[in-house]
N, C-alpha and C positions, 0 to 999 in steps of 0.2 A: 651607736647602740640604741636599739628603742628602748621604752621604757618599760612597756608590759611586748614583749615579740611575740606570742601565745598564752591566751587566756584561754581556759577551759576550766577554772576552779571559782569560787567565792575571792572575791578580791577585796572585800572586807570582812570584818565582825570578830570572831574569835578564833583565834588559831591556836590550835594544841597541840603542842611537838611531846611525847611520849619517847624519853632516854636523851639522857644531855650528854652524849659524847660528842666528838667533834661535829659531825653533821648533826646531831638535834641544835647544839648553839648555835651551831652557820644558820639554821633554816629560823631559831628564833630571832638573831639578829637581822637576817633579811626580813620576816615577816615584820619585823618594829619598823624598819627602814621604810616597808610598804603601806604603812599604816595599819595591820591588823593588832587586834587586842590579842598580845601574847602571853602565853600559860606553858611553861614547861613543867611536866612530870618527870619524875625518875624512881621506879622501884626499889633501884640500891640507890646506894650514897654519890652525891654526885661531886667531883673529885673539888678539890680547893680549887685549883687553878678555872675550872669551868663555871663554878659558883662564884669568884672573881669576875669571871668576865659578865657575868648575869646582872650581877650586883652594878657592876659600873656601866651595863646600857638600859640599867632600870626594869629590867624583865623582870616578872613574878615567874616563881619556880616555887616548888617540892619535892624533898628528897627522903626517900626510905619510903615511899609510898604514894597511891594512885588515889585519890579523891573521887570518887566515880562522878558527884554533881558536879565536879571543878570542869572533869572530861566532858560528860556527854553532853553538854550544852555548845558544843565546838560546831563552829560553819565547818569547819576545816580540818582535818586531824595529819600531821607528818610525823610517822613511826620511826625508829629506828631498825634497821634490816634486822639486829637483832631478836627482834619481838616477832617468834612467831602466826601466823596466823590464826591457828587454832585457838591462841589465848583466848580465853572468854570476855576481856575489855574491848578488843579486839571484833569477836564476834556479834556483842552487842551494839558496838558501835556501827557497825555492818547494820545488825537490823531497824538501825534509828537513818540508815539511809547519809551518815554522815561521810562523807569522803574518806576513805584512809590511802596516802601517798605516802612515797617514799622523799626525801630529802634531794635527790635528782630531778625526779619527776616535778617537786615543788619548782626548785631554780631554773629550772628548764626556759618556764615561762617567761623570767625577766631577763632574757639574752636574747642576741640573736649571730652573738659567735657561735663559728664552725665547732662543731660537737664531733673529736675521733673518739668511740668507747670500743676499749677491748675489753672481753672477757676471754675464758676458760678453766678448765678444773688446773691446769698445773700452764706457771710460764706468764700469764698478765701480768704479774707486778714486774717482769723484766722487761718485758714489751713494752710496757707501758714506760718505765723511766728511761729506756734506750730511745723509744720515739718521740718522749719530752727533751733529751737531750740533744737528740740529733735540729728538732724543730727551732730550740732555744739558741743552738748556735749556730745556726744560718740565718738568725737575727728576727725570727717569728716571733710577735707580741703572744706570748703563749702561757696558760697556766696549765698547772699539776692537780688533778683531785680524785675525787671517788674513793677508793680504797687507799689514798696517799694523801698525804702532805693537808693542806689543808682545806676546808670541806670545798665542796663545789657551791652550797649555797653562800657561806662565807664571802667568796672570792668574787660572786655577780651581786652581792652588795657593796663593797669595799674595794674592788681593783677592777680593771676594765682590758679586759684579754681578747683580743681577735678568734683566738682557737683555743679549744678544753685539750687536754687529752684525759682520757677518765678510766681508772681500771673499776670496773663495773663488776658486782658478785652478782649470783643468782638473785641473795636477797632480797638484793636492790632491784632486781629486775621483777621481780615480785607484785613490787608497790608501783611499777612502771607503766602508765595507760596512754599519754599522748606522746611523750616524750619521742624526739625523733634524731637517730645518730646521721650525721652526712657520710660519715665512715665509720662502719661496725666489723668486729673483728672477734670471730669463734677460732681461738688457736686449738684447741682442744674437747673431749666431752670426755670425763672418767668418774667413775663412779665415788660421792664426796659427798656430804650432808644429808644422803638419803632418808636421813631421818627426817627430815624438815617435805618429803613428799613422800608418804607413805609407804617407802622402800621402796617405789617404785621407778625403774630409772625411767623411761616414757614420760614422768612427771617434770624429774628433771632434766632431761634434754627439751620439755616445753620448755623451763622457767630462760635455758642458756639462749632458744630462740626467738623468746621475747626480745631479744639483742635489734632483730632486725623489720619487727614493728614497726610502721608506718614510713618505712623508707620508698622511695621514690625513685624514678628512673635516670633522677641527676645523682643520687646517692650510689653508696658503694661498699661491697659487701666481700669481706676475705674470711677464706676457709682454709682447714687445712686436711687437702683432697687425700691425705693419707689416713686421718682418723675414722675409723668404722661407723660409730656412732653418728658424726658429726655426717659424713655422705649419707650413711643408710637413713638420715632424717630430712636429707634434702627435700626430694619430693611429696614430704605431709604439710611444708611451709607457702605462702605465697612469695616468690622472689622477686619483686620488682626494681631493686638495686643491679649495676652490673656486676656479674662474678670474678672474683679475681683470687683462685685458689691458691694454696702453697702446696707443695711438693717436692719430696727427696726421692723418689720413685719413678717420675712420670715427668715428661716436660709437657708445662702449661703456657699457653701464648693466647692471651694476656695472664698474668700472675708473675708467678717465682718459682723456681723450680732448681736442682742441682743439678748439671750437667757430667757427661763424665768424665769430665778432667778435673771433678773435683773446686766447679766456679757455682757461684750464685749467680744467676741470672735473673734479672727482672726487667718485666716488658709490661708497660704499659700502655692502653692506646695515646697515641703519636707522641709518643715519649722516646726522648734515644735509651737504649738497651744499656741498662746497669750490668755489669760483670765482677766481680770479688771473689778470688779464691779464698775459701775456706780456711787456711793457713792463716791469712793476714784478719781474720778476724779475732778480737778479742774475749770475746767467752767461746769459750769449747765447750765440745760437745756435742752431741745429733739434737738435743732438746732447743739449745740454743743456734742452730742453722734455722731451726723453723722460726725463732723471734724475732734473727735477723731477717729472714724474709717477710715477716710482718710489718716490720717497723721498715725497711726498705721500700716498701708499696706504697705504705703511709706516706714515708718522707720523697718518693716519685709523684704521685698524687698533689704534693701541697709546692711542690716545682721546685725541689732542692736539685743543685747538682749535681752531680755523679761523684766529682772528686771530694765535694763538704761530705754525703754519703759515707764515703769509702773511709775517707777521716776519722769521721764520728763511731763507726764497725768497727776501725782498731784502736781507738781510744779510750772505750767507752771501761769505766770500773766498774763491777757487778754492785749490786743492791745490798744495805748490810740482810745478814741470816740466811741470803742467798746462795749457797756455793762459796763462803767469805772464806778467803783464807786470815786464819788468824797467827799462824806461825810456824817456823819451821824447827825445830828441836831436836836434837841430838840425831840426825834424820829424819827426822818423822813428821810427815806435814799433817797439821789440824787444822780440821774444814766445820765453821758452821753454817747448817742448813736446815737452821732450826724452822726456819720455815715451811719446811717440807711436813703437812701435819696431815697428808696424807699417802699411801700404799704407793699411788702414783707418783709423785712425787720422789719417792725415795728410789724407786725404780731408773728414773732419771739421773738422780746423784751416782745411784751406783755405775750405772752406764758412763760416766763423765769419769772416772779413773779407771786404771790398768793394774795399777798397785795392787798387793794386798790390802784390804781394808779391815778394822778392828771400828764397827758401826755400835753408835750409840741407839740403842731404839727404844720407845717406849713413852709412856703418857697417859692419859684421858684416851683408852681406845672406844672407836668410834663405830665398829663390828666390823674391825677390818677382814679382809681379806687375804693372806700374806699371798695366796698361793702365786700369784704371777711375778712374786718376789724369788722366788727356790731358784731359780736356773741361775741368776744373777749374782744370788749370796753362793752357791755352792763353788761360781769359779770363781768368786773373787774376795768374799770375806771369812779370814779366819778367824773371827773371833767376835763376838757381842757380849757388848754390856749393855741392860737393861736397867733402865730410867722409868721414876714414876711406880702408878700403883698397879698399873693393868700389866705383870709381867708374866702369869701365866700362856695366854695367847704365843705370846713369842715363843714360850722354851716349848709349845706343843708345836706352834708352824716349822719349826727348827732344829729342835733337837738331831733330826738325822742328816742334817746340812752341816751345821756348822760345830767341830768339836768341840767348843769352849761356846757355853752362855752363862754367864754371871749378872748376879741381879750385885745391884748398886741403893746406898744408904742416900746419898745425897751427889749433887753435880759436880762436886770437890774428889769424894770419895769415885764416880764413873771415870773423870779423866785421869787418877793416879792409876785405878784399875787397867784403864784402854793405854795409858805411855808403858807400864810394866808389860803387857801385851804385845806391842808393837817392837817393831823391829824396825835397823834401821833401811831405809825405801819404802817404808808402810803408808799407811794414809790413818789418821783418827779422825770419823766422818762423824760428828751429829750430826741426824737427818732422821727423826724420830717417828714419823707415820702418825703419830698422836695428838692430841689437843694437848693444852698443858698445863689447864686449870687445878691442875691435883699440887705438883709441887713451887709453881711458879704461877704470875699476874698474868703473864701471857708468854707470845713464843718470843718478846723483846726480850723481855724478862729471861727467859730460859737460854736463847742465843749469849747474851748478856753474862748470865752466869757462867757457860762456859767459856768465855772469852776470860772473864776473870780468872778460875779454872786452872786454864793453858799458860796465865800468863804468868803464875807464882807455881807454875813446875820446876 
């Protein structure tokens, strides 16, 4: 590993990481390891555990608040995705000409292992830990980060990995200028954070194609040739990666494609031809055939087998808050999918069962949308209980769908309501379409709560 693989920044003086979650400490602690003079902020409070680790690698930090002299004297400033760019510390520090990156873009620099980043609006965080797991046990010196596990700047100061895999949000991709993926991965484009680009989706289908910036003709670029969005923006980009699309629709040679008996196929150039029927795989579902064909191409690409592959495709246990199942009761199976905190999203849960459904929905609404939800709730869920404080929205998108919606006091009170509801063969989905900052820390927290929930019915 080199020591600096890409410089394009100040590589001394003061470095100012803005938000101490996981990635602002990874990106402080690399910066100390590099020798810059490190300064973390944090608006809110920044957790024990974080302020722990500050304290024992001698970092200066502040918490509950932004010192403006502390900031803007920075060579260097690494943001957290969450901060966004309209902030006015933010914008100032724009007009003082000081760098602002993201926590990616920062570590990027001091590696020069192979970089796979997925993104997409629904489906990266499974793509991503199926493509981590299939890489891990075919014996790849491999780490996990970006939106998981733990930071990516962390991990290029402290452990030494041949290959990243990274689930990448828009955020991040934000803050993203030189940064270059050797395999970048658009599973999807659906409309999600809109707020964060001026409700404009043009905006953000730019932020998801910043994925494929600066890649190269040795690099390589997967799509998924069914999504509208994601084709109808092909040709505003420059493509110099080769393409290697997925499809349930179309057969793709080179990519992945389903054939019609019902196999995955994947053809790479001078790769022998993967095949897996869709049965033998282990997440179901049409959402998850596209993930296996990502992470399939991935692990083609990096010269896995066909039968570690196929292995790894029925082995593999879904992500918690994913599709989790937490139990089966008196008939009745309880799924959390609390992760699902958006419109799309839930669209996918619902399509992955047959059952009747008795769906938990609600949260922080985000100005959803429900309408491309109706067709899906009218065949298949009889009943909703409504979580959180935004539950107007639902009983107006619903009301002439589904006979039964009932608002709910707390996530104790929504799963006695949804098991009294249910019958035995039903399904009890959380899969909420919402943010979840109203009754819960986050969607761990809310998945979390329901699991507890379910488990003293």
């Amino acid at each position: 590993m080199g020591i600096i693989a890409h410089t394009y920044y100040p590589q001394s003086g003061r470095l100012v990481i803005l938000g101490a979650g996981e990635s602002g400490v990874g990106a402080a602690i690399l910066g100390k390891d590099k020798g810059f003079d490190v300064f973390v902020s944090d608006l809110g409070e920044i957790t024990d555990h974080y302020q722990a680790q500050l304290l024992e690698e001698g970092i200066a930090f502040e918490s509950g608040k932004h010192t403006h002299e502390l900031i803007l004297n920075a060579a260097l400033v690494v943001k957290s995705p969450g901060i966004p760019e309209k902030a006015p510390l933010i914008q100032e520090l724009r007009s003082l000409g000081v760098p602002v990156i993201s926590e990616i873009e920062f570590a990027a620099q001091y590696t020069d292992a192979k970089l796979i980043c997925i993104t997409g609006s629904n489906g990266k965080s499974t793509t991503t830990m199926l493509t981590y797991y299939m890489l891990q046990k075919a014996g790849l010196n491999v780490g996990l980060a970006g939106n998981i596990g733990n930071s990516f700047a962390y991990q290029v100061a402290r452990a030494q990995y041949d290959v990243y895999v990274l689930e990448i949000s828009s955020f991040m991709l934000d803050d993203m200028y030189h940064f270059k993926a050797d395999i970048a991965v658009i599973l999807n484009i659906t409309p999600d954070h809109l707020d964060r680009y001026d409700y404009k989706m043009e905006n953000y289908v730019k932020s998801k194609f910043r994925m494929i910036q600066n890649q190269g003709e040795s690099d390589y670029f997967i799509y998924c040739l069914d999504d509208i969005e994601t084709v109808s923006a092909l040709d505003r980009f420059e493509i110099k990666a080769l393409e290697l699309p997925i499809s349930q629709e179309k057969e793709v040679v080179p990519g992945a494609f389903l054939s019609t008996e019902s196999n995955i196929i994947i053809n790479i150039p001078n790769g022998e031809v993967f095949t897996m029927s869709i049965e033998e795989l282990s997440l179901q579902g049409k959402h998850n055939i596209y993930n296996n064909m990502a992470s399939g191409l991935i692990a083609k690409l990096q010269g896995l087998r066909n039968q570690t592959i196929k292995e790894c495709m029925g082995s593999y246990v879904n992500i918690s808050h994913r599709l989790e199942h937490v139990a089966y009761i008196g008939g009745v199976n309880y799924i959390n999918d609390s992760k699902a905190t958006n419109v799309n999203s839930v669209w996918y849960a619902l399509e992955s069962f047959s059952t009747d459904i008795v769906l938990l929905l609600g949260g922080v609404d985000k100005g959803n949308d429900y309408d491309m939800l109706k067709d899906l709730v009218k065949q298949k869920v009889k009943a909703i209980v409504c979580i959180g404080k935004d539950t107007a929205p639902i009983h107006k998108a619903f009301e002439d769908d589904v006979d039964i919606i009932v608002n709910s006091s707390s996530m104790i009170d929504a799963v006695q309501l949804a098991s009294h509801l249910a019958t035995k063969g039903d399904t009890v989905l959380l899969s909420p379409a919402c943010a979840s900052f109203d009754w819960f820390k986050n969607y761990e927290d809310r998945g979390d709560k329901f699991k507890d929930a379910v488990m003293v019915l």
